[in-house]
C-alpha positions in Angstrom: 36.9 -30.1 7.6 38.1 -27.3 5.4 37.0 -27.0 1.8 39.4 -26.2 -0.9 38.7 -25.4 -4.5 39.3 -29.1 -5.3 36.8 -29.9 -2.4 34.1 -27.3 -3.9 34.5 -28.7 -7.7 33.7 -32.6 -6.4 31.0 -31.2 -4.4 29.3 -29.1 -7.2 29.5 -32.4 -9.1 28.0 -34.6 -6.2 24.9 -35.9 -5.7 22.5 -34.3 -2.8 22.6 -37.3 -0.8 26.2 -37.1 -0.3 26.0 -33.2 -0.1 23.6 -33.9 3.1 25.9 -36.6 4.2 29.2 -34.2 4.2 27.6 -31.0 5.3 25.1 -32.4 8.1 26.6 -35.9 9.7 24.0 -36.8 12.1 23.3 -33.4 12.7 19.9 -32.9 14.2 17.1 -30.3 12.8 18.3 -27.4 15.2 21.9 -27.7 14.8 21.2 -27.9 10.6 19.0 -24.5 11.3 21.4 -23.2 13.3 24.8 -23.8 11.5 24.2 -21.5 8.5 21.3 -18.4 10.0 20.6 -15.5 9.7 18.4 -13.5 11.9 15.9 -10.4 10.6 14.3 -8.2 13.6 11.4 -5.4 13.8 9.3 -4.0 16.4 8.9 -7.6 17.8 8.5 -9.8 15.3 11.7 -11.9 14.6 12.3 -14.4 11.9 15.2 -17.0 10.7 16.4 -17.5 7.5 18.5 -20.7 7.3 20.3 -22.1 5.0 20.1 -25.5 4.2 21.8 -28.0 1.6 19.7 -30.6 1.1 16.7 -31.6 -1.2 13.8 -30.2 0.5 11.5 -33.3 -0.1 14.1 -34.8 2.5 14.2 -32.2 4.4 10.5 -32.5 5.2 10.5 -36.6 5.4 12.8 -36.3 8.6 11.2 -37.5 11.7 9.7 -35.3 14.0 10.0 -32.3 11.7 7.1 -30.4 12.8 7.5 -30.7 16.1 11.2 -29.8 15.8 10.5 -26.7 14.0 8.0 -26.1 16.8 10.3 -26.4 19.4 12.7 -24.8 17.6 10.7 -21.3 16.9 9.6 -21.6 20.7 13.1 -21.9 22.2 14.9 -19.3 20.5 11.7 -16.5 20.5 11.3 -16.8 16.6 8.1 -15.7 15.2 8.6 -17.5 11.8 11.1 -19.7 10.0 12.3 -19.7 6.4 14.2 -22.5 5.6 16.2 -22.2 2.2 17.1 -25.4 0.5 19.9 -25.7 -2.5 21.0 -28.8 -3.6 22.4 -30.1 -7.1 20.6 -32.1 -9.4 21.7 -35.0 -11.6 22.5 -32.7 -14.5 24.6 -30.7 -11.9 22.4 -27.5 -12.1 21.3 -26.0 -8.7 18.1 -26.3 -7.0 16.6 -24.3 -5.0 13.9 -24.6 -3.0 11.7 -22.6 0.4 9.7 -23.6 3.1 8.4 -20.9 5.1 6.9 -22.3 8.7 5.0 -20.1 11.0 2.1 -20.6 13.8 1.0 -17.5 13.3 -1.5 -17.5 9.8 -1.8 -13.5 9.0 2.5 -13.7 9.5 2.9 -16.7 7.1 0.0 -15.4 4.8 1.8 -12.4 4.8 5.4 -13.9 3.9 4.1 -15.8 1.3 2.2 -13.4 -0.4 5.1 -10.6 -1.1 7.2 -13.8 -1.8 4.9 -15.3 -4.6 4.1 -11.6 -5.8 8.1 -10.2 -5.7 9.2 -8.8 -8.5 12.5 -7.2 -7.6 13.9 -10.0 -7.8 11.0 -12.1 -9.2 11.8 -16.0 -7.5 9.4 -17.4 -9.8 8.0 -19.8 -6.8 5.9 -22.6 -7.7 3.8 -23.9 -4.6 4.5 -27.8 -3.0 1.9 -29.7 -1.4 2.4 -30.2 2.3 0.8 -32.1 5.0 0.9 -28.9 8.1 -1.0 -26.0 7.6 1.6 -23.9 9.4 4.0 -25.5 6.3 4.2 -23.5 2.9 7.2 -24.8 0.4 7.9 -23.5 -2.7 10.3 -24.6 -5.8 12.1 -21.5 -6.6 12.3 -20.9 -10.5 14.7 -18.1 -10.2 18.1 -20.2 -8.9 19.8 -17.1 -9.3 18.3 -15.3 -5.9 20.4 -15.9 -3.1 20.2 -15.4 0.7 21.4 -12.1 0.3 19.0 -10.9 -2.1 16.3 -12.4 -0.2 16.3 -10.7 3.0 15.0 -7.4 1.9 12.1 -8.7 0.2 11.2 -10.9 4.2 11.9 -7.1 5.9 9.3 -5.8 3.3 6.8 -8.4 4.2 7.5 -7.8 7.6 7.2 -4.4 6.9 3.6 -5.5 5.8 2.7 -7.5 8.5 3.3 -4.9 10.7 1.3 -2.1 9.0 -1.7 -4.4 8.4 -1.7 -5.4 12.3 -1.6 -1.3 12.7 -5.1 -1.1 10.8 -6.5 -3.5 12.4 -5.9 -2.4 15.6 -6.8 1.5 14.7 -10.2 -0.2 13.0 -10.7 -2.0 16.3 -10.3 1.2 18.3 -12.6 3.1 16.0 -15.2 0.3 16.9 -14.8 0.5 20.0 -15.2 4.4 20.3 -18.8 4.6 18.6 -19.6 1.5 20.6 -18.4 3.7 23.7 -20.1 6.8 22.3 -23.5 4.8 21.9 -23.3 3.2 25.6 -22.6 7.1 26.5 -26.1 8.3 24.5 -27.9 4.7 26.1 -27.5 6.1 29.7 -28.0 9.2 28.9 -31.4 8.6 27.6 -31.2 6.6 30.7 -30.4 9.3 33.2 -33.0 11.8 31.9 -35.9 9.1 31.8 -34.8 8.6 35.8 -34.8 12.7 36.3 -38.1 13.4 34.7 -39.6 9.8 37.0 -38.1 11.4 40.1 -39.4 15.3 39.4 -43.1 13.6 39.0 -42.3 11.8 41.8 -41.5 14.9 43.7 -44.8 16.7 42.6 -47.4 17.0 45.4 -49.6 13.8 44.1 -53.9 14.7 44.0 -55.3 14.4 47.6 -57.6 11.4 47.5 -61.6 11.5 47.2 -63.6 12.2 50.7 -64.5 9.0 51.7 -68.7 8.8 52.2 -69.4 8.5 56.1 -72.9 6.4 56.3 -73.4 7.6 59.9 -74.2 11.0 58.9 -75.7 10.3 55.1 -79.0 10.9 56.9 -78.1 13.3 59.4 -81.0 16.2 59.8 -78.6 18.7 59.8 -77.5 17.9 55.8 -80.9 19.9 54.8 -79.5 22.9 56.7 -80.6 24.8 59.9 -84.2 25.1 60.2 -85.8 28.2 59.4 -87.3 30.4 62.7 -89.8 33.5 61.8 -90.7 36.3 63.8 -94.5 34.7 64.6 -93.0 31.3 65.6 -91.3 32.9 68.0 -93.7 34.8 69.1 -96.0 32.5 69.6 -93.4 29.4 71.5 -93.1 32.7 73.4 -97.0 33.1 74.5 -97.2 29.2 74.9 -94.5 29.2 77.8 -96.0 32.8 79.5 -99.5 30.9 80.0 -97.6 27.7 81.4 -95.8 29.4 83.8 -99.4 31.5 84.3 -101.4 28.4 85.2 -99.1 26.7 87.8 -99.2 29.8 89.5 -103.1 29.7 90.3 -103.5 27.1 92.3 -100.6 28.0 94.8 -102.6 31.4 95.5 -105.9 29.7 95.9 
């Protein structure tokens, strides 16, 4: 279908329902992501920003929406989703609307915090209940931001996302150096209590007590070597001359 000016005048003065009903017949929630996206890329992290014209609280109320959004982030690599609604109100003034889905919490924290806190431009959001916590919408007070004036403000938040992730990981590696360092002073006291058991080890031990040997407590010899003098001898002396002296009589008689 192409849109002339006279097409665009009737539409501006339609109501959403048949907005939905022109732009998206029987369209399913990919293909309505996919026909007006754009795609924003940095060291990894990927997000899409679609376009979509409808009323966001029937956007939401389709069937399966979660789960399509799922599937959809999962099929096509996409880290997060921002989904950005316009549609006309009865007073023909525009509406427009956000829903940022995203599995990942610090990513969609992220996003949603240099949203609600952007100033250049300031969007003015206004949070909308929702039923998923990987679901934040917002009504946008500032109609005025567009697409195009949006995208810099998700690169900054990427931007963000990406230098918090940094600190955490450099805080994680800091931790995990003095945890290294103090396992490196743990075997060390380790190691030097093992040295210093070894070199005792190596040390000649004490020799053991004698051991008392009862068979000789009483021996006579533990007074010493008796003491000979010059008249014992001597005299033992004179004792065996006059032995020998008297068995010799009677063999000359």
């Amino acid at each position: 279908m192409r849109l002339t000016s006279l097409h665009c005048t009737r539409l501006a003065s339609s109501p959403s329902s048949l907005l939905t009903t022109i732009f998206y017949p029987r369209l399913s929630t990919e293909q309505m992501l996919r026909k007006d996206q754009k795609t924003i890329y940095r060291q990894g992290t990927k997000v899409a920003i679609s376009a979509v014209y409808m009323d966001l609280e029937a956007f939401l109320q389709r069937s399966d929406l979660l789960e399509d959004l799922s599937a959809f982030c999962h099929d096509h690599s996409y880290d997060a989703l921002v989904a950005m609604t316009i549609f006309f109100n009865t007073q023909n003034e525009p509406v427009r609307q956000l829903a940022i889905f995203c599995p990942h919490e610090a990513l969609r924290m992220t996003i949603c915090g240099v949203l609600e806190r952007s100033s250049s431009p300031p969007l003015q959001l206004t949070p909308i209940p929702s039923t998923s916590p990987n679901l934040q919408a917002y009504l946008q007070g500032n109609t005025q931001v567009s697409r195009k004036r949006l995208l810099p403000v998700l690169q900054e938040a990427l931007s963000a996302h990406l230098d918090s992730a940094k600190m955490a990981s450099g805080q994680s590696e800091v931790a995990v150096g003095l945890s290294r360092e103090q396992v490196d002073k743990d075997l060390d006291k380790a190691s030097n209590s093992l040295i210093a058991g070894l070199s005792q080890d190596e040390e000649d031990p004490p020799l053991p007590p004698t051991p008392m040997n009862s068979l000789v407590d009483d021996c006579p010899l533990d007074q010493g070597l008796p003491k000979f003098s010059a008249e014992a001898v001597f005299e033992k002396c004179s004792q065996i001359s006059l032995s020998q002296s008297a068995r010799a009589c009677p063999s000359n008689k």
